[in-house]
BAMAR-375646 format. One record per residue: x, y, z of N, C-alpha, C, O in turn. Coordinates in steps of 0.05 Angstrom, whole numbers, plus 5000, padded with zeros to 4 digits. Layout:
! BAMAR-375646
XYZXYZXYZXYZ ...
END
This chain:
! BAMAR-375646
894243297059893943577066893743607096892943417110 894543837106894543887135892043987137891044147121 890943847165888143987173888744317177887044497172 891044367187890644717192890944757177890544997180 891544737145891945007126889344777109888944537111 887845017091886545157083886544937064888844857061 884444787049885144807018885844856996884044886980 887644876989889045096962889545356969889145566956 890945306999892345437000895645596998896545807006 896645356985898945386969898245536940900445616931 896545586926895045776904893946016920894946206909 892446086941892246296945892146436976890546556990 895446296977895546447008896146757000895546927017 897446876975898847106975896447276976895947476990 895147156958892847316945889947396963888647606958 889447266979887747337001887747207026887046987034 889247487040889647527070888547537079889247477102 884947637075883247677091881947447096881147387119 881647317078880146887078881346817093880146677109 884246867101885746727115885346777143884846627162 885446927141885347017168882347047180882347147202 880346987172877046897176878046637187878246597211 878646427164879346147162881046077196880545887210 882546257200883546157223882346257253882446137274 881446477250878746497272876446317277875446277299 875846207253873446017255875645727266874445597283 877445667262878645487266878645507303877545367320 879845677305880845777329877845787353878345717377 875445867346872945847357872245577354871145487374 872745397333871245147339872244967351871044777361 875845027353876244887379876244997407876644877429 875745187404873445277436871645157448871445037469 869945237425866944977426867544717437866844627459 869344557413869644357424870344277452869444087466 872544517459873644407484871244447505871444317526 869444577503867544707528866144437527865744317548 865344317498863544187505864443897515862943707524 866943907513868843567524867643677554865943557568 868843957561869343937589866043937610865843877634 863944007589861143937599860143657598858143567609 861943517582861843217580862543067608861642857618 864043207615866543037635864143047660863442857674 863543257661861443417683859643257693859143207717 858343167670856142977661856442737668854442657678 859042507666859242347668860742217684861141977685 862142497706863242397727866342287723867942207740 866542297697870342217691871242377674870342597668 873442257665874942387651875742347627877842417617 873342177614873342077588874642207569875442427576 875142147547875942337522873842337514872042167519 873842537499870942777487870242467462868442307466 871642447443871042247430870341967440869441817423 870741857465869341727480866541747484865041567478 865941977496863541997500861642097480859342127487 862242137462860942297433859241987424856841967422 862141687419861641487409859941347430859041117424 859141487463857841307476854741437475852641337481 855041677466852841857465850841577441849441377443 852341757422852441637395850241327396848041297387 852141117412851440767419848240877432846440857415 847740947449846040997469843741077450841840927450 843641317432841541417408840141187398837741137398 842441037388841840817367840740637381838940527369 841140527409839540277420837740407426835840287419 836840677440833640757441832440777411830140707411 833240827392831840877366831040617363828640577359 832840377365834040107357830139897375828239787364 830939967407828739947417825239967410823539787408 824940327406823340397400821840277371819440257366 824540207355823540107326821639737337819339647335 824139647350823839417360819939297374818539087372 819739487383816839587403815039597379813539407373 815239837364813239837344812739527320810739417311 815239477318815239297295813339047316812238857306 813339087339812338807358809938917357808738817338 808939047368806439227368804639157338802339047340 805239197324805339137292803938797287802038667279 806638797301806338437296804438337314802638207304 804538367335801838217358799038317342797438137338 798338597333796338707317795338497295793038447290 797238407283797538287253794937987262792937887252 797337917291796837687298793937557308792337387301 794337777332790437797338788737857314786337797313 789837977298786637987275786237677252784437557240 789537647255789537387245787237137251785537017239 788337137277786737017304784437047294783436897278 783437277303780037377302778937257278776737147277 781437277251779837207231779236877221778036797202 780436747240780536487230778136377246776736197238 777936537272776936487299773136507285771436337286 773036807272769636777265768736607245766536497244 771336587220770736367202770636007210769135887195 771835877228771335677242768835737262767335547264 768535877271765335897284763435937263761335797266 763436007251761636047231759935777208757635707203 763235697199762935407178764335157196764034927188 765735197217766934847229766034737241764334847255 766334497243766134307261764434397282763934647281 763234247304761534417329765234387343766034567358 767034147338768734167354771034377360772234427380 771234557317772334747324770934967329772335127343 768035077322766535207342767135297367767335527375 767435027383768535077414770635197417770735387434 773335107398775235317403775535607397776435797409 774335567372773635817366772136007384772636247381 770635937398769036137426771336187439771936417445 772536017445774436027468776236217459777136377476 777036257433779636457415777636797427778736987438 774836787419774336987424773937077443774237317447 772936897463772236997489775537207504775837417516 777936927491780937157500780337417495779737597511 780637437463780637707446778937867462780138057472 775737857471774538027472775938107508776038347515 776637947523777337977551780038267540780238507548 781338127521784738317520783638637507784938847510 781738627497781338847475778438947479776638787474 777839187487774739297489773439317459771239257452 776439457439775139537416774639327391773439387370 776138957400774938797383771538697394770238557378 770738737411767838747422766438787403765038607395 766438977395764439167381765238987349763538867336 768138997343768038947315766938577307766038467287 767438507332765938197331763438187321762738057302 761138417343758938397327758238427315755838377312 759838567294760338687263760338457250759738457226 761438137269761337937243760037697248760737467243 757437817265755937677273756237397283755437187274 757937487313758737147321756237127345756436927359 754137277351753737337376751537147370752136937381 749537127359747436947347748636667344747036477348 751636607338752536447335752536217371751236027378 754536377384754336397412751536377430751136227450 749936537420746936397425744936187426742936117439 747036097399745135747393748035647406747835397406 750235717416751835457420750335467458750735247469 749035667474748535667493746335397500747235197512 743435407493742535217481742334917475740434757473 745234907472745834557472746334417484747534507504 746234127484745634037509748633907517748833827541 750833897502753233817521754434087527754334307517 755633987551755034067580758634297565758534517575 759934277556762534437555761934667526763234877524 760734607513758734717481757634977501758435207498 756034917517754735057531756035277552755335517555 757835167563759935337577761835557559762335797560 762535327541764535627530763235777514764735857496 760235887511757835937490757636177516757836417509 757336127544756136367564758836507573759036737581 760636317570763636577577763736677559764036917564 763636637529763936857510762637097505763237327498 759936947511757737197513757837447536757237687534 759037297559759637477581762137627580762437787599 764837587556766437787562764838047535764638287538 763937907515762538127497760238307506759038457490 759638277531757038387539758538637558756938807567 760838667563762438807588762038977575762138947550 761439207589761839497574760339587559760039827560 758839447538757439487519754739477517753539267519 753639657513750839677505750039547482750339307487 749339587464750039427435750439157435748539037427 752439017442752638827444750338637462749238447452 749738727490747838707499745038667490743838447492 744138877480741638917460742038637440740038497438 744038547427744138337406743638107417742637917407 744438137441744237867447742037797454741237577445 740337977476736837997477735937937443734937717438 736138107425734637997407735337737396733937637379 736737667402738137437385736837167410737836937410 735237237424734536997439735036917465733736737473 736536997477738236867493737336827526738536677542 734937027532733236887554731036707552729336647569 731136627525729336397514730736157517729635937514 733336177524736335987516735835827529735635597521 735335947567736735887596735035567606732635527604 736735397615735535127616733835147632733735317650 732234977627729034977645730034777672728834827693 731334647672731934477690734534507709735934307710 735234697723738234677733739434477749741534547759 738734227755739434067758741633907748743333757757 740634007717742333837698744733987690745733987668 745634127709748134367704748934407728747534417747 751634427728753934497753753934747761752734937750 755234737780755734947802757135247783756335477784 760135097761760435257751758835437734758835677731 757235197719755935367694753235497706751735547688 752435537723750335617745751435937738750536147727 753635857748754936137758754736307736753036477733 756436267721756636407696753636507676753436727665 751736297675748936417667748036657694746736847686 748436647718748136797731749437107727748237327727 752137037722753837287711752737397694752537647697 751537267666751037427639748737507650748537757648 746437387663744137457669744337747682742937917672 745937817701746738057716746938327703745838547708 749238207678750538437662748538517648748038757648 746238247628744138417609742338577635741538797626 741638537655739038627671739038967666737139117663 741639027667742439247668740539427644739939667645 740139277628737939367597735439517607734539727597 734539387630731639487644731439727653729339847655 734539837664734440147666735140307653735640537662 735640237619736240437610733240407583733540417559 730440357599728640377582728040127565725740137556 729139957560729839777537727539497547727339397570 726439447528723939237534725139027535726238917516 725138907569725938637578725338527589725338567613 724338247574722138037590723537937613724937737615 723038097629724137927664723437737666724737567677 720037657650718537377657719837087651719536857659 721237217633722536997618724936867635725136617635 726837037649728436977667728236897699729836797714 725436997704724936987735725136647740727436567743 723436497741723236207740726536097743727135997765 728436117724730936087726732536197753734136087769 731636437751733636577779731836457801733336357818 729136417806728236337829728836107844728736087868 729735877823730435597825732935617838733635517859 734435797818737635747842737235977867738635927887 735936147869736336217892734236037917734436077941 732435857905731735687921732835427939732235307960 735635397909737035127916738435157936739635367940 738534937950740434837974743434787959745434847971 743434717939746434617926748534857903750634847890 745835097909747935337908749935447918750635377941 751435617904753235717923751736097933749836207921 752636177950751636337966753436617939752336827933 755936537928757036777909754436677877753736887867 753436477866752236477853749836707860749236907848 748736567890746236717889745637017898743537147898 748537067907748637317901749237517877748737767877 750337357856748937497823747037437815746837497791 745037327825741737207815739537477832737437557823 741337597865740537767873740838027854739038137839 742938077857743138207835741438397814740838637817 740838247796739638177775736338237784735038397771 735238107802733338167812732038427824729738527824 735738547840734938757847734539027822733239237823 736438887800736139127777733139137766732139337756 731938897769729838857764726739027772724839147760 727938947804726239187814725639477819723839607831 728739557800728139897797726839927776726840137763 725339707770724039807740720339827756719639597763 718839967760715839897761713739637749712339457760 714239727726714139527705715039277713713939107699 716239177728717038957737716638827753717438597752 714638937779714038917802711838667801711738497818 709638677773707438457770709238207762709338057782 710238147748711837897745714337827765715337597765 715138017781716237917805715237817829716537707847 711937867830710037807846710237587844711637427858 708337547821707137317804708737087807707836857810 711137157806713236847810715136787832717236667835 713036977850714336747874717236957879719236817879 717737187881719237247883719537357918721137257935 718037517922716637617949717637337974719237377992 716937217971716936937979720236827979721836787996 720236827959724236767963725336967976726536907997 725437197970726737367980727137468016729037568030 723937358023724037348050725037038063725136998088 725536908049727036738065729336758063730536698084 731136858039733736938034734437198054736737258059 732137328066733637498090734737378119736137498135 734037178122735136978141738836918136740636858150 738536978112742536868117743137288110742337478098 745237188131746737498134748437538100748937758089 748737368094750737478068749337638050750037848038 746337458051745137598028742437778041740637878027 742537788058740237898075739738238066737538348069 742038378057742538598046741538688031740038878033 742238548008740738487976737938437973736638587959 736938227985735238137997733238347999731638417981 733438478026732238708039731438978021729439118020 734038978008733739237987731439197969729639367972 731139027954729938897933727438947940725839077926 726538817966723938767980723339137979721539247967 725139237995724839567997723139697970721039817970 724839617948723739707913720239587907718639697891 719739367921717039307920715339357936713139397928 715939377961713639427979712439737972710139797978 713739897962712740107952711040087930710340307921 710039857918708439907897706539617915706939447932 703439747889701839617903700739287910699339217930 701839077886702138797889703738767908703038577921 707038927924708738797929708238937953709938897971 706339087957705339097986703838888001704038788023 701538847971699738707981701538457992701338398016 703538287974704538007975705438048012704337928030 707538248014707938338033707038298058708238188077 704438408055701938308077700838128083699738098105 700737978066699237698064701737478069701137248076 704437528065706337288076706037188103706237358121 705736988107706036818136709536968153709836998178 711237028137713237058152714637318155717037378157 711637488152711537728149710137878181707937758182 710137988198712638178201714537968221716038108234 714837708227717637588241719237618235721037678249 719737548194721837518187724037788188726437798187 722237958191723838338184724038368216726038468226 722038288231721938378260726038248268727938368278 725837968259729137848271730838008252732538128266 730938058233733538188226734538478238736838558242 731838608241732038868266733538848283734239068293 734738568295736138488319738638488312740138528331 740038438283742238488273743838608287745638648271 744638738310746738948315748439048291748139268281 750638798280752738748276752038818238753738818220 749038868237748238878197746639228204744139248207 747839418205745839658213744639688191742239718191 746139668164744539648142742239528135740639678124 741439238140740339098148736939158163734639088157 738339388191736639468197735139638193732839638202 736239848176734940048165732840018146730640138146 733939808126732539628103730439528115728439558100 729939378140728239318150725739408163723439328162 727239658178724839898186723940058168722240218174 724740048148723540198126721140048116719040158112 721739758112719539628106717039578123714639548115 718239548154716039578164714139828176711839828185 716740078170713940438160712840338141710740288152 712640248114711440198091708639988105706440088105 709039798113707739648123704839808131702639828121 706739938160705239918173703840238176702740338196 704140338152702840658152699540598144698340458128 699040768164695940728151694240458160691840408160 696440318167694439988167694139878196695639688201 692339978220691339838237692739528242694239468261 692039398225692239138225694639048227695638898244 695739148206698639068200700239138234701738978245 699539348243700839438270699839178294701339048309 697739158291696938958309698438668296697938478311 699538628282701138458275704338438291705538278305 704938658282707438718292707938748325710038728337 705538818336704838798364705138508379706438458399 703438358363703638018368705937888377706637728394 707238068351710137878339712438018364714537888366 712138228380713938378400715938478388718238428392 714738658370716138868350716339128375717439328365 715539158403715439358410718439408422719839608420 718939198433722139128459723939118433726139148443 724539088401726139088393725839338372727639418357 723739408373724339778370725639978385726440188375 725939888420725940028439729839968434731440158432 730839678433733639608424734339838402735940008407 733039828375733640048359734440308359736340438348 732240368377731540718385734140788397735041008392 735840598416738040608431740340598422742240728428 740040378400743540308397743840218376745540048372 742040328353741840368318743140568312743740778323 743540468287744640728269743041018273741041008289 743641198263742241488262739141448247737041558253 739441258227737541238201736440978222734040998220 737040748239734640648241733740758264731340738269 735840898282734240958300731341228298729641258316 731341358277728941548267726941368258724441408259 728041188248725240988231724440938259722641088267 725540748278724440528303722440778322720540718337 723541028318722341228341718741298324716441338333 720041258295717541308284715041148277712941218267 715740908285714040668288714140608318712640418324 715240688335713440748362711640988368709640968383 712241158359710441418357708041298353706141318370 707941138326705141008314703340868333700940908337 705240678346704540498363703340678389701540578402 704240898395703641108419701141178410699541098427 700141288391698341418379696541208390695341198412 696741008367694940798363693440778393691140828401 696340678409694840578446692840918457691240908476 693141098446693041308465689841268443687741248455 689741268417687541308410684541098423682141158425 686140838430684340628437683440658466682040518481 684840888471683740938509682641168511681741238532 682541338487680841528497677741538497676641388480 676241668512673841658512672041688496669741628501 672841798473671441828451671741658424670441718404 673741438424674741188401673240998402672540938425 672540868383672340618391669440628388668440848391 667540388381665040348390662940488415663240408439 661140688408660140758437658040588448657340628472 656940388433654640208444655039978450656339838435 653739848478654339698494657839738509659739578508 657839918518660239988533660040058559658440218569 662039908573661139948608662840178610664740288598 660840218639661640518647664740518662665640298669 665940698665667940778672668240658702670140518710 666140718717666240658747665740408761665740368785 665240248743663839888746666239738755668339758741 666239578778667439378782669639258762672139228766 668139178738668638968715671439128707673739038707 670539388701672539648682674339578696675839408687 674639688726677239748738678939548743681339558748 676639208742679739008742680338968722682338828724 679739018690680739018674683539228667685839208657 681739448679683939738676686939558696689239588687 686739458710688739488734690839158714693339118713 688639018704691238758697691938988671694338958665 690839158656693539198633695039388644697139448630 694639558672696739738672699039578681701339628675 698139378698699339078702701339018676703539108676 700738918663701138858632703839028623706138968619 702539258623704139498617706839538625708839618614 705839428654708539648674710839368676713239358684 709439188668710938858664713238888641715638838643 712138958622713038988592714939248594717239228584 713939518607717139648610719139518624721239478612 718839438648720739368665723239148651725539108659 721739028630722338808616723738978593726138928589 722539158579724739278559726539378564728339338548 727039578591728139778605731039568610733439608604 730039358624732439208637733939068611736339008611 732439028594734938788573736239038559738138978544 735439328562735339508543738939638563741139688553 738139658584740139758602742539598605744639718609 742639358603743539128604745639068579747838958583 744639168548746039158539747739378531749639368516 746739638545748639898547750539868564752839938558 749839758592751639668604754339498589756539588592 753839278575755339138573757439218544759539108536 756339398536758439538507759639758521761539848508 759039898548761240108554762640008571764340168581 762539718582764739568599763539748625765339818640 762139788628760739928648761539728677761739488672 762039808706763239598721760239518746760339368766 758439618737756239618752754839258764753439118750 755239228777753939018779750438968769749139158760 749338698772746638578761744438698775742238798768 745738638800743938858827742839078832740839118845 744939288816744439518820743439598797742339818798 743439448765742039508752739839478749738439638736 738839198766735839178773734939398790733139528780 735639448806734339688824733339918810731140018813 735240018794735940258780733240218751732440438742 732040018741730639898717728039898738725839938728 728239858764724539828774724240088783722040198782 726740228794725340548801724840658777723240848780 725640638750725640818734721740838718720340648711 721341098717718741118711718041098680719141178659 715740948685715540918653714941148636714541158611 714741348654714641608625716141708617715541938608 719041618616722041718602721541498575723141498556 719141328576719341198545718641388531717341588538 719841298498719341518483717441408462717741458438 714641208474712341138462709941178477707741128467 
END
């Protein structure tokens, strides 16, 4: 049959003219269409393809994205299938095998839980975490490793998980001895230790006591690494946003480490902060006060230029110190906290330089209160006009006018030398002995 005529149209061409002639308008319009849409083809593709060319390349192109997309899912599907496969062979060998497939089996999950947030949760649905607890615990040395990486990718993120693992023991776990453990596996109890601490601020009852002893040892050791003991800081510092925490941080020697850990710049930060969270309460004042390397050790980090943080952290602790407490100031007096307040006041941050002005203020007070005529003891006191008085009066103004000249110049000295200033040594001395000591601002 010919495509232009009609179906049975040898039966009823006579009989209806009007079909016919519909039949060949619609004919006549759809190769319109067609042709518009070849010639929007051509448009499209920059040649001069035939329309059925590009229909069959349209066509190819559909089918490998469909082809693709199927391809993706069916993989998608399949890796799904596979990891639960995994998972499931993974808790049943932890559960009933060997300790040797145990180990692998940690290791299957520790992947899974790293690739997947939402098998986390379904793990402790099959209670591997208790499992992982007693493998921490034991005493060969790789049982034990892959027991704290597993625990530490299931602990990311999760609250819940967390909580299980506190009940399930696991700061009862931590070896009493770190000696008998490497650098790596240091690390990693340090890591998990970090992640649970986090429990203490959201309310949750957590024996710090139980862990302090552990963190104190490595942050004591010489054969640490400085990135270990900075997650042991950490941990400590989460520690001390708790109140509640402040008596057993005392108690073990923490006060004490921490101020010698302000001596290295890495951790001097951490360090500082931590100390900041205690000296505000009242044991971690007291410890505070009573350290031998208390106020030197805060007095040298003041000197930091190059840690302003550092310094801030520092003069904070020593306003805390020294509010209210006589003594404590006459300490800091000893120690020549005055010449590196006067450095502060100058060429500190905004925040230390308000603290340093405000612990000379103190220090101003204090001198001004001990010379006035009405402070102080009134019985057995020589008179104003006696011999004795006035050579005493004359060596401290002595004293005095020694000690500006001495702040003024190292103080000038190093303003000089940060604005490249071209002044010679000479003329800065001159300029440091005329200058009067009542431009101090103590």
């Amino acid at each position: 049959m010919c495509p232009s005529q009609p179906p049975n149209m040898s039966k009823s061409s006579s009989s209806s003219p009007i079909w016919l002639l519909s039949y060949i308008k619609l004919q006549f319009f759809g190769r319109i269409r067609r042709f518009l849409r070849s010639k929007a083809a051509r448009k499209r593709y920059g040649s001069t393809t035939d329309r059925f060319d590009i229909v069959s390349i349209k066509s190819s192109v559909d089918d490998d994205e469909e082809e693709v997309v199927v391809q993706q899912v069916m993989g998608r599907e399949k890796s799904e299938d596979d990891s639960a496969m995994v998972l499931q062979r993974s808790v049943k060998k932890l559960h009933f095998g060997r300790w040797e497939e145990k180990e692998k089996a940690a290791m299957e999950i520790e992947r899974l839980a790293r690739e997947d947030g939402k098998t986390r949760k379904l793990m402790a649905e099959l209670e591997v975490i208790p499992v992982l607890v007693a493998m921490v615990s034991s005493d060969v040395p790789s049982r034990r490793l892959v027991g704290v990486t597993a625990l530490i990718e299931l602990a990311r993120g999760t609250y819940t998980n967390k909580v299980l693992m506190v009940e399930a023991g696991i700061l009862s776990k931590l070896p009493k001895n770190i000696d008998i453990i490497d650098e790596s596996t240091r690390s990693e109890f340090a890591e998990l230790l970090l992640s649970l601490s986090s429990l203490a601020n959201n309310q949750f009852p957590f024996a710090s006591s139980e862990i302090l002893p552990f963190l104190t040892r490595i942050l004591e050791s010489s054969s640490s690494s400085v990135e270990t003991k900075e997650l042991c800081l950490g941990t400590l510092y989460n520690l001390s946003t708790v109140l509640d925490s402040a008596g057993p941080l005392v108690s073990n020697g923490a006060v004490q480490t921490l101020l010698m850990l302000t001596s290295i710049k890495e951790l001097s930060e951490k360090a500082l902060a931590t100390l900041g969270h205690l000296v505000v309460t009242l044991m971690g004042k007291k410890a505070l006060e009573n350290s031998p390397m208390v106020p030197q050790s805060l007095i040298e980090t003041l000197t930091w230029e190059d840690k302003p943080k550092c310094q801030e952290l520092s003069a904070y602790i020593l306003m805390i110190l020294a509010h209210q407490s006589s003594a404590q100031r006459q300490k800091m007096a000893k120690s020549g906290i005055v010449s590196v307040l006067l450095e502060v006041a100058l060429l500190g941050s905004p925040l230390a330089q308000k603290r340093a002005l405000k612990l000379l203020q103190w220090f101003k007070d204090e001198r001004h209160a001990k010379m006035g005529p009405h402070s102080g003891p009134q019985t057995g006191r020589i008179t104003m006009g006696s011999p004795i008085n006035q050579r005493e009066a004359q060596v401290g103004k002595k004293m005095m006018k020694n000690l500006v000249k001495q702040s003024l110049h190292k103080n000038m000295e190093m303003i000089t030398r940060r604005a490249n200033a071209s002044e010679d040594s000479s003329k800065l001395k001159t300029l440091v002995i005329s200058t009067s000591s009542k431009s101090l601002p103590y």
